[in-house]
N, C-alpha and C positions, 0 to 999 in steps of 0.2 A: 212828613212823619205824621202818622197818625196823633190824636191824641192820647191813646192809653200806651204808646209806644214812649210817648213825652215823660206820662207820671212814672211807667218804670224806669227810664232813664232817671230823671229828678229820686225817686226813690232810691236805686242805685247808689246815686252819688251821695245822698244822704248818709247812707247804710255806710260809704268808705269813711265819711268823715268823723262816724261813731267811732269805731274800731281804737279799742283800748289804746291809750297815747303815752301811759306811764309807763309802757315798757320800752328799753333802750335797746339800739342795736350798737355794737363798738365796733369796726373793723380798725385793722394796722397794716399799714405794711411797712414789710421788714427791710433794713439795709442790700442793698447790692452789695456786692464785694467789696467794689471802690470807694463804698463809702461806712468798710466796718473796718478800720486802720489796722487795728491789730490784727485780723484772721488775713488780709491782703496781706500785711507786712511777712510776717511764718507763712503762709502761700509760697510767695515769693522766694523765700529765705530756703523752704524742702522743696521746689520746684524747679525742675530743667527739663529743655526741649531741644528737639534735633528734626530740622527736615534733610534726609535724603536724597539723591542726585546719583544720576548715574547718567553720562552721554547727553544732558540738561533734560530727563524725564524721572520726573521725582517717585523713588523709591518707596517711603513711605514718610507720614511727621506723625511723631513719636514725643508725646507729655509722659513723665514722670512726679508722682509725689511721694517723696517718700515718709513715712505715715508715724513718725516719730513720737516719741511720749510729749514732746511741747508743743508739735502740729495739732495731734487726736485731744488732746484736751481744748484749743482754739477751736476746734470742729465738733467736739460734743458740746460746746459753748453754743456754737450757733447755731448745731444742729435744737437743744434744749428751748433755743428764742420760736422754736417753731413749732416741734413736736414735744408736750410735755413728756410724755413717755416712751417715745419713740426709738429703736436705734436702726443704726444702718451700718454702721463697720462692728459688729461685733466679733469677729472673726482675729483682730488684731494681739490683740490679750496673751502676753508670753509669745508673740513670734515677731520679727520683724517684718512689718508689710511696708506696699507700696500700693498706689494709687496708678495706672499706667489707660491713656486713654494712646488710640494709636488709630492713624488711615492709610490708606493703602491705593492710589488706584486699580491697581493687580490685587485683586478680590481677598487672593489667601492671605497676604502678608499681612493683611487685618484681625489675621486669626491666631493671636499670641497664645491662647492654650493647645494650639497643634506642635505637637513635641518633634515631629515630624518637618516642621517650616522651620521655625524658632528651637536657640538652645539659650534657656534664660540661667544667668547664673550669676550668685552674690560672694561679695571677697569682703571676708575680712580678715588682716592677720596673715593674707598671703594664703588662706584656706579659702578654696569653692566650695560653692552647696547649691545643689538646686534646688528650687519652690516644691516647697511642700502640697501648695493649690495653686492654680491659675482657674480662678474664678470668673467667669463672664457677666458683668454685670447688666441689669433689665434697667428698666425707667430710669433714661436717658435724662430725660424735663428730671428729675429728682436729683439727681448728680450733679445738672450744671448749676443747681443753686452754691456749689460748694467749688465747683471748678469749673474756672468759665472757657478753658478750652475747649472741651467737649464742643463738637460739631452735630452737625446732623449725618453727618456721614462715617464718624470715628466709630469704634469700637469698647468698651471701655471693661478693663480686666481689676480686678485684686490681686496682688501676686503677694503668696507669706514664703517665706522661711523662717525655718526652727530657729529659736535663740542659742548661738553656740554654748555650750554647756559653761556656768561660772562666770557667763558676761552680765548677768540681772535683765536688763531691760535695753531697750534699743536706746534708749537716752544713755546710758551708759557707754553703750556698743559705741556709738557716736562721737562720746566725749574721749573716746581712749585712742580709736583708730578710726580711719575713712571707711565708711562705707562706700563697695564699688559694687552697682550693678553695670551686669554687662546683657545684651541683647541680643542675639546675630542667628542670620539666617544665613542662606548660600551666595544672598548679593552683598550682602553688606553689615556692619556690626559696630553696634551702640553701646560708650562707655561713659556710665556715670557715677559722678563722684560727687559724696555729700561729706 
């Protein structure tokens, strides 16, 4: 190395060691799932899964959450530890939703907003109703901080229906009868009950 290659390096380095030091940087990071008790516990408690079979080639696996007023408040909880202002299920508010992430190796059966593949439908009270939206959800990495099924290769949807008229709120809906969502395409068909 040259000499004057020497001083701008030594100058360089000098110049780093000036650099204001009374300012702080803070990072955090935040709980996994497994280790935020409560949001795992209601997880767990609104959450059921199904893998499908047919002749031992699997049909599809199929996560539901379903998005109840004691879930979405544990989930605006932890969505809040991350985004101060931020939302992401706003869509829920006066309807009953659901969380539904789902694979397929037969390409379409991935495709729960095709009315055409899928007939999605909710029971309460012995009354059907279909979704009001089957929503297709984007940023995958964003969702699985909230559901750690989610795959690289799942699909992941929002499904609402309307709040039957004089039931209040889905925490309601809940506490008085089962909620059944049902699933079904032309091979096969999915009953859940919360």
């Amino acid at each position: 190395m040259t000499h004057q290659l020497k001083l701008m390096f030594f100058a360089f380095l000098l110049g780093c060691n000036t650099l204001d030091s009374s300012s702080e940087v803070s990072n955090d990071i935040f709980d996994t799932i497994h280790q935020d008790d409560e949001y795992e516990s209601l997880l767990k408690t609104y959450s059921h899964s199904a893998s499908i079979f047919q002749d031992f080639d699997k049909l599809y696996d199929v996560h539901v959450t379903f998005l109840s007023s004691e879930f979405m408040r544990a989930f605006e909880k932890r969505l809040k530890e991350r985004f101060k202002y931020q939302t992401m299920i706003d869509d829920v508010n006066g309807n009953i939703g659901f969380f539904v992430s789902i694979f397929s190796p037969l390409g379409n059966l991935s495709e729960l907003n095709q009315e055409k593949i899928w007939e999605i439908l909710l029971s309460i009270n012995g009354v059907d109703s279909h979704p009001d939206l089957v929503k297709s959800l984007k940023a995958k990495e964003n969702w699985s901080t909230f559901f750690p099924y989610i795959t690289l290769w799942s699909n992941e949807y929002l499904v609402l229906f309307k709040m039957p008229s004089g039931e209040g709120s889905s925490e309601a809906v809940q506490s008085k009868e089962k909620v059944t969502l049902s699933l079904s395409n032309l091979q096969a068909k999915t009953v859940m009950t919360w």
